[in-house]
N, C-alpha and C positions, 0 to 999 in steps of 0.2 A: 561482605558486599552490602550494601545499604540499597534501600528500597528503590531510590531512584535507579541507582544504576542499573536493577535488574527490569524499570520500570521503560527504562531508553531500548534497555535490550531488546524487550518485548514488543516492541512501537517498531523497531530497525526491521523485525522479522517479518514484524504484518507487513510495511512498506516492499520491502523482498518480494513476500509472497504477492501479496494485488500485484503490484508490476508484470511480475512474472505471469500471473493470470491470465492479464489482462492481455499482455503480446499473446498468449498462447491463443485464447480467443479469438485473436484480431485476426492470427496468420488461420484459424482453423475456417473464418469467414471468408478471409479471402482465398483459399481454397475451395469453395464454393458450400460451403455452410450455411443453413438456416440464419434469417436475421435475428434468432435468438441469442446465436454466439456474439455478434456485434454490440447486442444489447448488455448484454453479460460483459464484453468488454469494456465497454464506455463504461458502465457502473464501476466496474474494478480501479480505471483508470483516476474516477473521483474519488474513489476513497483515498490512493494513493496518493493525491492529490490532500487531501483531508489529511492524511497520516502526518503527511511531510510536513504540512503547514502548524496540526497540533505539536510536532516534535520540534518544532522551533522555538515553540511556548516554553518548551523544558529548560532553555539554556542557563536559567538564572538558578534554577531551582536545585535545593540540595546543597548552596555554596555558602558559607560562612566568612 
């Protein structure tokens, strides 16, 4: 396996996870949860947002 690939891997899982956070936060706010869950969501939602956009960066990279 070559470094990128295990480098996409690792970018795919964080993106999974903040996602996954993020809703879980959002639904645990609107259940009536402290606005720190909200806050916590909104931050997860940017990184995922961050992930996605750095993993785009990747598409050139590693090709000969």
């Amino acid at each position: 396996m070559r470094l990128i690939t295990a480098h996409r891997i690792l970018i795919t899982a964080g993106i999974l996870f903040f996602a996954f956070f993020a809703g879980w936060r959002l639904r645990r706010y609107l259940g009536g949860a402290p606005t720190s869950d909200l806050v916590q969501s909104v931050v997860s939602a940017a990184v995922t947002v961050g992930l996605i956009l750095y993993y785009r960066t990747l598409r050139g990279w590693g090709q000969r």
